[in-house]
C-alpha positions as CSV (number, residue, x, y, z in Angstrom):
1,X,108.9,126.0,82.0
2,X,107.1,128.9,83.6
3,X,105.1,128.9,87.0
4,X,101.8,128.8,84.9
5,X,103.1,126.2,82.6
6,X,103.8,123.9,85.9
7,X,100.7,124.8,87.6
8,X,98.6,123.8,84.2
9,X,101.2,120.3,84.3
10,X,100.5,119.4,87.9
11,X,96.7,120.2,87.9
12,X,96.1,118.3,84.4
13,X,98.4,114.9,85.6
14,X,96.2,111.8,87.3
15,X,98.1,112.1,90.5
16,X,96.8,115.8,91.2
17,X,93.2,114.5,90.7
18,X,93.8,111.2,92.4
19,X,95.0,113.4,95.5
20,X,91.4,116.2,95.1
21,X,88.9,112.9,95.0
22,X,91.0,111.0,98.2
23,X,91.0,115.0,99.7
24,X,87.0,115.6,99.4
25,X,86.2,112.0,100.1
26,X,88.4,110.8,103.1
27,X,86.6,113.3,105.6
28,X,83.3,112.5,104.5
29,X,83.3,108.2,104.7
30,X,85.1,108.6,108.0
31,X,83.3,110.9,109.5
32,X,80.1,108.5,108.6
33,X,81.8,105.6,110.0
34,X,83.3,107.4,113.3
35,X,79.5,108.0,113.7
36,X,77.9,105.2,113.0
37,X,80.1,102.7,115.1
38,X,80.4,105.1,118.1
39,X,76.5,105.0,118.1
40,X,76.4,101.5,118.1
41,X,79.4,101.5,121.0
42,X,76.2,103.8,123.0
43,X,73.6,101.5,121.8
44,X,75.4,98.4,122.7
45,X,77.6,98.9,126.0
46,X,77.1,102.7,127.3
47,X,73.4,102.5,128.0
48,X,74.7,100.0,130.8
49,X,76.5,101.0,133.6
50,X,79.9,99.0,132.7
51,X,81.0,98.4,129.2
52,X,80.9,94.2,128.5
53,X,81.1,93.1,131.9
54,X,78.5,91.9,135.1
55,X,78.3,93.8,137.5
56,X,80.9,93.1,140.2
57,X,81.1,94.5,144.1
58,X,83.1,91.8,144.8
59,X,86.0,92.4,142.4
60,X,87.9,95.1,144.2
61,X,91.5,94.3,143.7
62,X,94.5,96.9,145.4
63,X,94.9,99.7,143.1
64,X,97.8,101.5,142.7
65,X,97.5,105.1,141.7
66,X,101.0,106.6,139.9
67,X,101.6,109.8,139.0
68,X,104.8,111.2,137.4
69,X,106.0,114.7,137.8
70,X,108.5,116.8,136.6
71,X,108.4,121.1,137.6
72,X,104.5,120.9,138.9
73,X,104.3,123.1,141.4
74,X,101.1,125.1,139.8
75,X,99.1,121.7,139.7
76,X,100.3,119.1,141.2
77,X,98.3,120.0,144.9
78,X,95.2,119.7,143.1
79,X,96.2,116.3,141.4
80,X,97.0,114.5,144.8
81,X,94.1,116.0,146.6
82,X,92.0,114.8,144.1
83,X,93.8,111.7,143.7
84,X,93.5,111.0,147.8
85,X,90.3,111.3,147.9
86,X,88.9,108.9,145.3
87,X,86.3,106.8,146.5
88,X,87.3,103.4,146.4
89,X,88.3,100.6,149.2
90,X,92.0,99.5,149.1
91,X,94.2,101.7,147.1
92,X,97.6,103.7,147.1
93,X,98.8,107.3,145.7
94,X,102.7,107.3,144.5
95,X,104.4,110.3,143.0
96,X,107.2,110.0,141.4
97,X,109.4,113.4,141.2
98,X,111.2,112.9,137.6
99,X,114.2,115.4,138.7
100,X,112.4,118.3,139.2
101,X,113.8,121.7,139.8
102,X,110.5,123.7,141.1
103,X,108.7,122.9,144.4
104,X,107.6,120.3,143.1
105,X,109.2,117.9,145.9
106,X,108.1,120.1,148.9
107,X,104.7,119.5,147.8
108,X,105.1,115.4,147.7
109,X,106.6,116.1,151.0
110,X,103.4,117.9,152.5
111,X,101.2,114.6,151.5
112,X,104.1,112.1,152.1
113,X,104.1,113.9,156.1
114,X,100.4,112.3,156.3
115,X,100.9,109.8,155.0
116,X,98.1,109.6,152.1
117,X,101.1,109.6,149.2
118,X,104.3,107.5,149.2
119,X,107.3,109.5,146.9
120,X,110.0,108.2,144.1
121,X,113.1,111.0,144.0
122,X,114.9,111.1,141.2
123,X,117.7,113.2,141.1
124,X,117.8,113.3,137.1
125,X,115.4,114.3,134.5
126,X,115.3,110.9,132.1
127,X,111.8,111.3,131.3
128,X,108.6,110.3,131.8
129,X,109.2,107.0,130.6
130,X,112.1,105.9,133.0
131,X,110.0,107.4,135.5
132,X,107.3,105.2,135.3
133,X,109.4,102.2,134.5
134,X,111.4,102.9,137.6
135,X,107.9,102.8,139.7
136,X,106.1,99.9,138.3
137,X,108.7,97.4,140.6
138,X,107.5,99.7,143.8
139,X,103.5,99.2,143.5
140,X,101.3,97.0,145.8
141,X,98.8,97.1,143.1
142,X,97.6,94.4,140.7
143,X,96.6,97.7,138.9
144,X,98.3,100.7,138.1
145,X,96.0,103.6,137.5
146,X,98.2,106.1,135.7
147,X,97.4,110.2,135.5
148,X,99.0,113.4,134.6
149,X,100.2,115.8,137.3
150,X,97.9,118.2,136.1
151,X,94.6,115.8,136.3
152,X,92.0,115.7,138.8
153,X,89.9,112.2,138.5
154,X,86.3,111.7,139.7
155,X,85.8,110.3,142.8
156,X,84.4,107.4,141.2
157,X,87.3,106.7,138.4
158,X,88.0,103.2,139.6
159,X,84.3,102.1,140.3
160,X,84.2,102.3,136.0
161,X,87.7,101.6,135.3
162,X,88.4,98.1,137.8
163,X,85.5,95.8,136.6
164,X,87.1,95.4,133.4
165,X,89.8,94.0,134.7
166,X,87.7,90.6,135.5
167,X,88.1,89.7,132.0
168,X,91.7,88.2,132.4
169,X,92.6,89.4,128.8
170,X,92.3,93.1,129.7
171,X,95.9,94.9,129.9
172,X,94.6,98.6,130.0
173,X,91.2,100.8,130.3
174,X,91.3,104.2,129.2
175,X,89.8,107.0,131.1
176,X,87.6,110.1,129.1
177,X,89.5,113.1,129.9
178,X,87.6,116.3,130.0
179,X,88.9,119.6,129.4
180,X,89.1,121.8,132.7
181,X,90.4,125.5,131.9
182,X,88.0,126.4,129.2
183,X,88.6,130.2,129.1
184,X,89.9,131.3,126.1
185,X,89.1,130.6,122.5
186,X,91.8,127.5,121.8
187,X,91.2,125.6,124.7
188,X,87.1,125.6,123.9
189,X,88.2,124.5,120.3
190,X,90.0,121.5,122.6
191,X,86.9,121.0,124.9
192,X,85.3,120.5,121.2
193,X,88.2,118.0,119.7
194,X,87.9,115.8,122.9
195,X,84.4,115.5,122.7
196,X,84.1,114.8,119.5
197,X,87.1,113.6,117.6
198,X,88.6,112.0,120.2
199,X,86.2,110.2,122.8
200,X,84.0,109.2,119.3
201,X,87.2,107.8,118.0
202,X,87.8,105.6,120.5
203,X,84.2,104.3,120.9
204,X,84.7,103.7,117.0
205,X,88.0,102.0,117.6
206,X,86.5,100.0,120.7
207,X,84.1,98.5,117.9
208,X,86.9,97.5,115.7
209,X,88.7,95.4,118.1
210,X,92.2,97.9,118.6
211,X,92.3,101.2,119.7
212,X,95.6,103.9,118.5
213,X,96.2,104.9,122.3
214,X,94.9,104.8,125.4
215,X,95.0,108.4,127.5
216,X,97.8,110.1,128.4
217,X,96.2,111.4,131.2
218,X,94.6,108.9,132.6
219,X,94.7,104.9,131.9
220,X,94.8,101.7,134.0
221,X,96.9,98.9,133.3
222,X,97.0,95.2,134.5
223,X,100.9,95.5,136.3
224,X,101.7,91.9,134.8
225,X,101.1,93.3,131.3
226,X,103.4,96.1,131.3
227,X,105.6,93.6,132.7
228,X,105.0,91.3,130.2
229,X,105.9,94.0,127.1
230,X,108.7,95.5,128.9
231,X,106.9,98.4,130.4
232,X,107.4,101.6,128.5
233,X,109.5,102.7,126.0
234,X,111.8,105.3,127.0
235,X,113.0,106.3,123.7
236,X,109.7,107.4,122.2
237,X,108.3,110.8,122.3
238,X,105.0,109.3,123.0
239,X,105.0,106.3,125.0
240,X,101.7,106.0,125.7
241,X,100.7,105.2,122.1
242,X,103.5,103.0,121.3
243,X,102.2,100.7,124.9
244,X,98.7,100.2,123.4
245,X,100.5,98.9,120.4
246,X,102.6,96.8,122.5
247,X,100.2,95.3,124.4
248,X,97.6,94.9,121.2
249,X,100.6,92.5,119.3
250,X,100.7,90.4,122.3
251,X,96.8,90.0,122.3
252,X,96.5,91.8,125.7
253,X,92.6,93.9,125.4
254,X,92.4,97.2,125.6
255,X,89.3,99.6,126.4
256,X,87.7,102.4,126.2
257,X,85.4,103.8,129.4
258,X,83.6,107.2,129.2
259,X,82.6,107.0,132.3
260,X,85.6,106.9,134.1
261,X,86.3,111.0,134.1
262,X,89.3,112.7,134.7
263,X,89.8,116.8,134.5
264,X,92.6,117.9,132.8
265,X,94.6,121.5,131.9
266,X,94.9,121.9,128.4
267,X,97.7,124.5,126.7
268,X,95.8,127.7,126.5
269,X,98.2,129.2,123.7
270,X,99.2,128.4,120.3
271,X,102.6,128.2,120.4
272,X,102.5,125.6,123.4
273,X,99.5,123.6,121.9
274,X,101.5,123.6,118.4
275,X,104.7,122.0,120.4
276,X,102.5,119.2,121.8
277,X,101.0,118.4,118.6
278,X,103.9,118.5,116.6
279,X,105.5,116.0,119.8
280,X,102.8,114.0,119.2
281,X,102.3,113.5,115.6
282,X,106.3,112.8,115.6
283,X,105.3,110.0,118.2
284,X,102.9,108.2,116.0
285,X,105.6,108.5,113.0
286,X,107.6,106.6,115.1
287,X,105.4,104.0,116.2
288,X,103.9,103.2,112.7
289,X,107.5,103.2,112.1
290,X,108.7,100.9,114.8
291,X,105.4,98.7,114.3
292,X,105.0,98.4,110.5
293,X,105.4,94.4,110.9
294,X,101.7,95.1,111.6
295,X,101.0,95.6,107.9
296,X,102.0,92.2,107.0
297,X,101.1,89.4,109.5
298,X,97.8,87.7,109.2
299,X,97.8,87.0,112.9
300,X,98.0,90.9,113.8
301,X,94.7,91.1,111.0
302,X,92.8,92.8,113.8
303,X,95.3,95.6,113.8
304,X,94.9,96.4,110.4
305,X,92.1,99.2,110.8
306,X,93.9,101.3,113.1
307,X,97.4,100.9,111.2
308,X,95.6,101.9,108.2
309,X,93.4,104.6,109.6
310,X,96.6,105.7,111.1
311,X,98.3,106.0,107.8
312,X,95.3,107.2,105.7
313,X,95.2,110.1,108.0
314,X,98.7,111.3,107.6
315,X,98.0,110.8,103.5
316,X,95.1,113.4,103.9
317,X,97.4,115.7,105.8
318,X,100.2,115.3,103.2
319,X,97.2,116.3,100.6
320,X,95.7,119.1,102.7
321,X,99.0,120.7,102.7
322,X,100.4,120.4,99.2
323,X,96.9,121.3,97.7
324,X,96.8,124.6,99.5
325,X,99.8,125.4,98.6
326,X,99.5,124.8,94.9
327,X,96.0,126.4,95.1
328,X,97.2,129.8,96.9
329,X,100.4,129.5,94.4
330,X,97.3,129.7,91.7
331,X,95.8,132.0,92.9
332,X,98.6,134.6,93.7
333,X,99.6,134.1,89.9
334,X,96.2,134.6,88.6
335,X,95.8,131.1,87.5
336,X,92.5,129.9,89.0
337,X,93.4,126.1,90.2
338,X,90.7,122.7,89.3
339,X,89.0,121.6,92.3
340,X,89.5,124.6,94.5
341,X,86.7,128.0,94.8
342,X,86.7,130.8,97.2
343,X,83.0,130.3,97.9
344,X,82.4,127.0,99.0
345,X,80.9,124.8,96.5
346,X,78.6,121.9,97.0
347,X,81.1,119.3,97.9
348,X,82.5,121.6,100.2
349,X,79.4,122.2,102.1
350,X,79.3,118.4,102.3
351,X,82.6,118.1,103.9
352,X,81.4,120.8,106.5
353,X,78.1,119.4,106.9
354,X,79.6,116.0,107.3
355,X,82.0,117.5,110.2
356,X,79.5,119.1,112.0
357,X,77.3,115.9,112.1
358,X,80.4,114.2,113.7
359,X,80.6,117.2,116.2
360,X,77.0,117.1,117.1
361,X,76.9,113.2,117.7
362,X,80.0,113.8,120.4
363,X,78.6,116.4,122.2
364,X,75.6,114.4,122.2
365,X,77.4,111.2,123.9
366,X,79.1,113.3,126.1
367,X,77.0,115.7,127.2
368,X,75.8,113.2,129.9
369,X,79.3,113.0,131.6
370,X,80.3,116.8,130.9
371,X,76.6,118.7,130.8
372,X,78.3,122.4,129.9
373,X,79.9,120.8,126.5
374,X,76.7,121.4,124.5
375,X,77.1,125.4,125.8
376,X,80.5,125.3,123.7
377,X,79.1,123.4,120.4
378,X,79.2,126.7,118.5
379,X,82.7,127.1,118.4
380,X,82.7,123.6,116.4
381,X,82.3,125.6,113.3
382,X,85.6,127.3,113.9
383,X,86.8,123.3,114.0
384,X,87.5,122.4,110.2
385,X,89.0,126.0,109.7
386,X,91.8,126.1,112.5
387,X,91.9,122.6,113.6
388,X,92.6,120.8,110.5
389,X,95.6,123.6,109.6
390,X,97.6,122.9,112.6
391,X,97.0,119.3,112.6
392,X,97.9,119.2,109.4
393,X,101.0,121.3,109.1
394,X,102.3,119.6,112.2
395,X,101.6,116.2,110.9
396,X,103.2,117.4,107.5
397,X,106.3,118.6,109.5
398,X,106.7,115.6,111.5
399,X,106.6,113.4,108.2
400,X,110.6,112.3,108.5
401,X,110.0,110.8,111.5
402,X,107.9,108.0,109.8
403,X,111.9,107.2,108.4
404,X,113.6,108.2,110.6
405,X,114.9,105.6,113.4
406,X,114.9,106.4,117.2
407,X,118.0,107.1,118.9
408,X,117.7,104.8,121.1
409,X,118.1,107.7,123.7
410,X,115.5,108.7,126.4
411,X,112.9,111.4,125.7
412,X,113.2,113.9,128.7
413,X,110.4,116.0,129.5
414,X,109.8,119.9,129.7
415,X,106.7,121.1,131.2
416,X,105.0,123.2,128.1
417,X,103.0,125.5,130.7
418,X,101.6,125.1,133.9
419,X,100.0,121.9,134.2
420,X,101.1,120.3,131.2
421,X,103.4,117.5,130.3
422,X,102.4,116.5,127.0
C-alpha cells in the first residue's frame, strides 16, 4: 500500500472522523461552559469581598508563611521582603534552603540576623517535596501559606486567603498569581494564559465542587490536613496537583480566591517554558494515573468533572497532534486531507471566535485585580496558534507517563532560570 492509498484509508475510516467532529467540537462546548460558570462564580461570590463566607475580623489565626528554595539568589531578596512585610497580625516567614549551592543561604542569613525569617538548612537537594514535608513539623501556624521563591504576595494575601478557613471543611485556598516580567513576547502570551485559561478555569472548577490544582506559587493549607493526607508526595513531579487530589478524596474543600494576589517570574524563553510544561503535563499523567480509582467510586461522584475534563483534554491533544500530522503528510504528497483548509473555513472561525470570547471574559474578570492585563489582550490572537502547539506536543510527549508507574524515588529540583522552580 502506497502513502496515498493509506492517507485515502485513514481519512475515509469512522475513527478519523470520530477524532475531526471531537477536534472542532471539544474547544468550542468548553470554552462556553468555562465561560458561563466563571461568570456565575463573579455573579455569585466575587462581587463580595470574600468568596462564601461572613465577614470575619475576629478570625485571625497564626499563619505560617513557608517558602522553599533551592539556587535563588536572583529572587529570593524580593520574595522575603515581600513576604515580611505582609499586612497581617500574628504571622511567621520560614525559608527552607533545599541544598542549595548559590547564595542562596547568605541571603536567609541576612533576614534570619533580624530576625523577620526563621531558616531550614538542608545539606541535600531531595526536592521540593521533602522540603516542605520536612517543615510542616517546625510551623507555629494553624495555617501554612505556601509561595514560590520567586513570588512577591500583596500585602493583603491573607486578609482574602484566612477567612475561608472558618469553614472547618476547608484544607487549602488558592491564591491568583499574576505574571510579573512581562517583557518579551512569550511571557505576555503567559500574562494572557493566566488570565484567561487558568484563573477562569478555576472559577469554573470552583462551581463544580473540585478544582485540578491549587497554585504552585501561592496556596494556603489548613496544617492538620496535610497531616491528615500525608503531606506531600515526594515522588511526583508535581506535587502540588497530586495534594488537591489528596485532600479532595478525603472530602477536605478546596478554593479558589482572586483576590488573594501574588507576583510571580515567568520563563521568558522557549526552551525553559517548554521544560516546565512538559514537567507538568508528565505530573498530571501521573496523578490521573495514581488516582484513577476516582473513575469508579460513587462516593468520589463529585470528582468526576475534573477527572474527566482532565482526560478529555489530553484526548484533544492526542488529536491535535496526529491530525496535523496526517494533514501536513497530505499535503506534502499532494493529497488534499477531509476536514482540513489552508484558509480557515467557517467552523474554524468558530473555534477562534469561541477562544477569543474565553479570552475576553478573563481579562474582563481580572482586569480589576491586574488593570494593565487588558493593554496585552491583543496578543490573545497569537494564543490558539502558539499556545495550543506546545501544550499539545508536550502533553503528547508526556503520554507514557499516564502508564508508566512512579519510581517511588524523590523528584529533585533544578531551577529552570532565574526565579523559577517549576
Amino acid at each position: 500500500m502506497d502513502i496515498i492509498s493509506a492517507l485515502d484509508f485513514i481519512q475515509h475510516s469512522i475513527l478519523y472522523k470520530a477524532a475531526i467532529v471531537f477536534f472542532a467540537a471539544y474547544p468550542i462546548i468548553t470554552s462556553i461552559m468555562w465561560m458561563t460558570t466563571s461568570l456565575f462564580f463573579r455573579g455569585r461570590w466575587e462581587k463580595t469581598r470574600r468568596e462564601g463566607i461572613p465577614e470575619s475580623a475576629t478570625y485571625r489565626p497564626f499563619v505560617s508563611i513557608l517558602i522553599p528554595a533551592h539556587n535563588e539568589e536572583k529572587v529570593l531578596d524580593r520574595a522575603l521582603t515581600a513576604a515580611t512585610q505582609i499586612e497581617y497580625p500574628k504571622f511567621e516567614v520560614v525559608v527552607v534552603d533545599d541544598g542549595s549551592t548559590d547564595g542562596t543561604g547568605q541571603i536567609i542569613e541576612s533576614f534570619t540576623q533580624g530576625n523577620k525569617v526563621r531558616a531550614v538548612y538542608k545539606q541535600q537537594n531531595q526536592g521540593k517535596a521533602l522540603a516542605l514535608n520536612d517543615a510542616i513539623p517546625l510551623l507555629n501556624g494553624e495555617i501554612v501559606l505556601i509561595m514560590d521563591a520567586d513570588a512577591e504576595p500583596a500585602p493583603d494575601v491573607l486578609d482574602y486567603i484566612v477567612p475561608h478557613f472558618a469553614s472547618a471543611r476547608v484544607a487549602a485556598v488558592t491564591g491568583n498569581p499574576r505574571v510579573r516580567n512581562v517583557d518579551n513576547f512569550l511571557s505576555r502570551l503567559q500574562l494572557i494564559e493566566f488570565t484567561s485559561i487558568v484563573s477562569v478555569l478555576r472559577r469554573s472548577q470552583r462551581i463544580w465542587g473540585r478544582i485540578v490544582t491549587v497554585s504552585g506559587v501561592v496556596a494556603a493549607f489548613r496544617k492538620t490536613a496535610l497531616l491528615d493526607v500525608g503531606g506531600f508526595s515526594p515522588d511526583m513531579p508535581t506535587e502540588d496537583i497530586e495534594l488537591t487530589w489528596k485532600l479532595q478524596k478525603r472530602f477536605w474543600d478546596v478554593r479558589y480566591e482572586p483576590k488573594a494576589l501574588v507576583w510571580m517570574t515567568v520563563p521568558s524563553t522557549y526552551k525553559t517554558h517548554f521544560r516546565q510544561r512538559l514537567r507538568w503535563a508528565r505530573g498530571l499523567m501521573q496523578v490521573l494515573r495514581r488516582h484513577r480509582d476516582v473513575a469508579f467510586k460513587w462516593k468520589l461522584r463529585r470528582m468526576w468533572p475534573i477527572f474527566s475534563e482532565s482526560v478529555l483534554s489530553i484526548l484533544w491533544a492526542v488529536c491535535f497532534v496526529l491530525l496535523t500530522t496526517i494533514w501536513a503528510v497530505s499535503y506534502a504528497v499532494g493529497y488534499p486531507p477531509i476536514g482540513a483548509h489552508p484558509i480557515p473555513n467557517f467552523w474554524g472561525m468558530v473555534i477562534a471566535t469561541t477562544c477569543l470570547s474565553q479570552l475576553l471574559v478573563g481579562t474582563w474578570l481580572d482586569r480589576r485585580y491586574d488593570p494593565e492585563t487588558p493593554w496585552f489582550f491583543p496578543y490573545a490572537v497569537y494564543y490558539p496558534i502558539v499556545y495550543w502547539m506546545i501544550l499539545s506536543i508536550t502533553t503528547f510527549l508526556a503520554l507514557p507517563y499516564l502508564f508508566k508507574k512512579p519510581s517511588g524515588r524523590a523528584v529533585t529540583w533544578k531551577t529552570l532560570h532565574a526565579g523559577s522552580q517549576s
